[in-house]
C-alpha positions in Angstrom: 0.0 0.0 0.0 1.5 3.0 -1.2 2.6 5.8 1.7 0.8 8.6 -0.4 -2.7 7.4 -0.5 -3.9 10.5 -0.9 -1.6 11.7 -3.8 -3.2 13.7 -6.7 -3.2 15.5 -9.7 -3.4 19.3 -8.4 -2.6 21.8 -11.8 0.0 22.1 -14.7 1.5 25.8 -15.1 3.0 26.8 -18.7 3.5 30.1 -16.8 4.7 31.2 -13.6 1.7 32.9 -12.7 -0.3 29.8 -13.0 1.5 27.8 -9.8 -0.2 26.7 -7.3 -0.6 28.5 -3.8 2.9 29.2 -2.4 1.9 27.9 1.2 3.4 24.3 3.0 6.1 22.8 1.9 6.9 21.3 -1.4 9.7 19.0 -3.4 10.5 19.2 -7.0 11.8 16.4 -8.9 13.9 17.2 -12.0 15.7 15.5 -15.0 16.8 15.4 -18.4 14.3 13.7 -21.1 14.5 10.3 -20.5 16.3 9.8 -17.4 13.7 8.2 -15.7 12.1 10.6 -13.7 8.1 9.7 -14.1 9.0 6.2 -13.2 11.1 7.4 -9.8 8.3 9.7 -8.9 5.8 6.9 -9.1 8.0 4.5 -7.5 8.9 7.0 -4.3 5.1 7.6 -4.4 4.3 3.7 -4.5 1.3 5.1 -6.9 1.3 3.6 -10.5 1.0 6.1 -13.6 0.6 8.9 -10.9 3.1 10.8 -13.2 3.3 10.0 -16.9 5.6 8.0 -18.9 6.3 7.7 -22.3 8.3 5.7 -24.5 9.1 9.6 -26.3 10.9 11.9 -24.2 10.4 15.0 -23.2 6.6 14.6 -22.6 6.8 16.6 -19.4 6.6 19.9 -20.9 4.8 21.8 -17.9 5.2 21.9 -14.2 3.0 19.5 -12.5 2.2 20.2 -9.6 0.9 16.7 -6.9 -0.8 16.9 -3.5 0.0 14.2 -1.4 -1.2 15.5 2.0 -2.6 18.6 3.2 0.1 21.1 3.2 2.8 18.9 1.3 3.1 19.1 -2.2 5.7 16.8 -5.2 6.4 18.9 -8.3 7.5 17.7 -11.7 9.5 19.9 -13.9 9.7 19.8 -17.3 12.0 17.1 -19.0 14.3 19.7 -20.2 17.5 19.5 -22.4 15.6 17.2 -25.2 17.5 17.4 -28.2 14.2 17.5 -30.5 12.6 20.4 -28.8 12.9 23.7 -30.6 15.0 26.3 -29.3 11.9 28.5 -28.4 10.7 26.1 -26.2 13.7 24.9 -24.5 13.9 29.0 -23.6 10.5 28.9 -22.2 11.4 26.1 -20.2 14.5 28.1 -18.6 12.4 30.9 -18.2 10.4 28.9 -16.5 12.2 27.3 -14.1 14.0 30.3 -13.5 10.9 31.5 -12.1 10.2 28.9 -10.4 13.4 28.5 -8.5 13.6 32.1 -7.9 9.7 32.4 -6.6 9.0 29.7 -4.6 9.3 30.0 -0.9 7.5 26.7 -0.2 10.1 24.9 -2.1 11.8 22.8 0.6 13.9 20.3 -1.6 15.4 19.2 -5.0 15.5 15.8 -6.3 18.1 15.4 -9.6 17.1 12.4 -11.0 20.3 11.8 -13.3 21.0 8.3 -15.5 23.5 6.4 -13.6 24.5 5.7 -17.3 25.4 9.1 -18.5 27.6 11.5 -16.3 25.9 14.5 -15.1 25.4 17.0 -18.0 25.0 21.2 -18.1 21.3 21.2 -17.2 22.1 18.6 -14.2 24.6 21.4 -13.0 22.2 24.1 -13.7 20.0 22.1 -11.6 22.3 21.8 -8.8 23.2 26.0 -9.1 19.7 27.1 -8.9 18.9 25.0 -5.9 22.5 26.1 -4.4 21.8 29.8 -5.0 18.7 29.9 -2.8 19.8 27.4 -0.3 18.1 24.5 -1.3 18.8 21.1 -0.2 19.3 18.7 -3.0 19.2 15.2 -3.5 20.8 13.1 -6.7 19.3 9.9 -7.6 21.2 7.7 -10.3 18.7 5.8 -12.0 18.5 2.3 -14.0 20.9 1.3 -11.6 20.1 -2.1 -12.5 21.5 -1.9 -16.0 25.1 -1.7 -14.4 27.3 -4.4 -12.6 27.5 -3.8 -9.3 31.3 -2.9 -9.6 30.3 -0.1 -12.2 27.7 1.2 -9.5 29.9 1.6 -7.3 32.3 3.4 -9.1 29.7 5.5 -10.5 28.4 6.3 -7.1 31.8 7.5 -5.9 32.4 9.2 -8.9 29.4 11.3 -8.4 30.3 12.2 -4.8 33.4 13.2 -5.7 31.6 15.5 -8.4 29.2 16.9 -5.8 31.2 17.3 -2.9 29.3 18.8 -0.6 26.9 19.9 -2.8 24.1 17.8 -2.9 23.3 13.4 -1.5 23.4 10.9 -3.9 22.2 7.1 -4.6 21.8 4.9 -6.8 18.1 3.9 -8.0 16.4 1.3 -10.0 12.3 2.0 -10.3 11.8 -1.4 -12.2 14.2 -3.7 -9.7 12.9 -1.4 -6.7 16.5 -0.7 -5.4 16.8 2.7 -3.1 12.8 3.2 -3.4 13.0 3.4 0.4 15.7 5.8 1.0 14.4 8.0 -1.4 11.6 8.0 0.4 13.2 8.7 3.2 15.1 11.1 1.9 11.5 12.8 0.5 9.8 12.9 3.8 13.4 14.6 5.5 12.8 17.3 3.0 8.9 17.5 3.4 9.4 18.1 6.7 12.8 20.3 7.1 12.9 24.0 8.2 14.9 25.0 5.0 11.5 26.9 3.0 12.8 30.0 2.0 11.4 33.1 4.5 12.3 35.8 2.0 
């Protein structure tokens, strides 16, 4: 039985006036196209198809915004850094989540989900800046985990630490093996329930 019974659907915003109330506490999950985001969200949650999937990336192209209790909120930001997408709309998307970051005083934590596959790339970074520049904790969780031996997870994991320094947590995640499902979770509820919402 999923943790997040009451988990729903709340409102997309194409704009930054279109967010929902800025009251509680909230935590944003972001990610490339294709890095396995929708699944992780879904598995933290323990809610199937709660956020979409698609065998086409990039299919998150507004901010979602999830209740899943009174007062707490998930957000899912736009798949960003899609090759395919035009130019116009990967500058929306900035714009955006520039907003966003910059706006949001509920915002209480960061989740970079990041391919364990692929090293972490300029929007990753961007990511990690953003979140940095208004004091937000962050957490980095290397997905498809399962698609590398455990020696290359390994290295991979410390690689990453070494990367972030102090910058942000890390793990390593599989959604389809359901490896780390429970310390991301963890680390969701920490953040849900931390002091670190921005006061001004």
């Amino acid at each position: 039985m999923s943790e997040y019974p009451q988990a729903n659907f709340l409102s997309s915003a194409h704009r930054v006036d279109q967010f929902v109330e800025d009251v509680g506490a909230e935590v944003a999950f972001a990610g490339r196209s294709n890095s396995g985001k929708s699944s992780a969200i879904n598995a933290v949650l323990n809610r199937r198809n709660l956020a979409r999937t698609a065998k086409n990336p990039g299919r998150t192209q507004l901010i979602n915004f999830f209740s899943l209790r009174p007062g707490q909120r998930l957000v899912d930001l736009p798949g960003y850094g899609f090759a395919r997408v035009p130019k116009q709309l990967q500058q929306h998307w900035r714009q955006l989540l520039d907003g966003y970051f910059n706006q949001r005083h509920s915002l209480a934590g960061l989740f970079v989900v990041v391919d364990s596959r692929r090293s972490l790339g300029d929007f990753d970074w961007q990511m990690l800046e953003w979140a940095d520049r208004i004091g937000c904790s962050t957490h980095v969780l290397l997905t498809k985990s399962d698609k590398l031996s455990r020696k290359d997870g390994a290295a991979t994991l410390t690689n990453v630490r070494r990367q972030l320094r102090d910058e942000a947590s890390v793990q390593l995640f599989s959604a389809t093996k359901d490896r780390g499902v429970d310390k991301a979770r963890m680390r969701l509820e920490e953040f849900l329930h931390s002091d670190r919402r921005r006061t001004s």
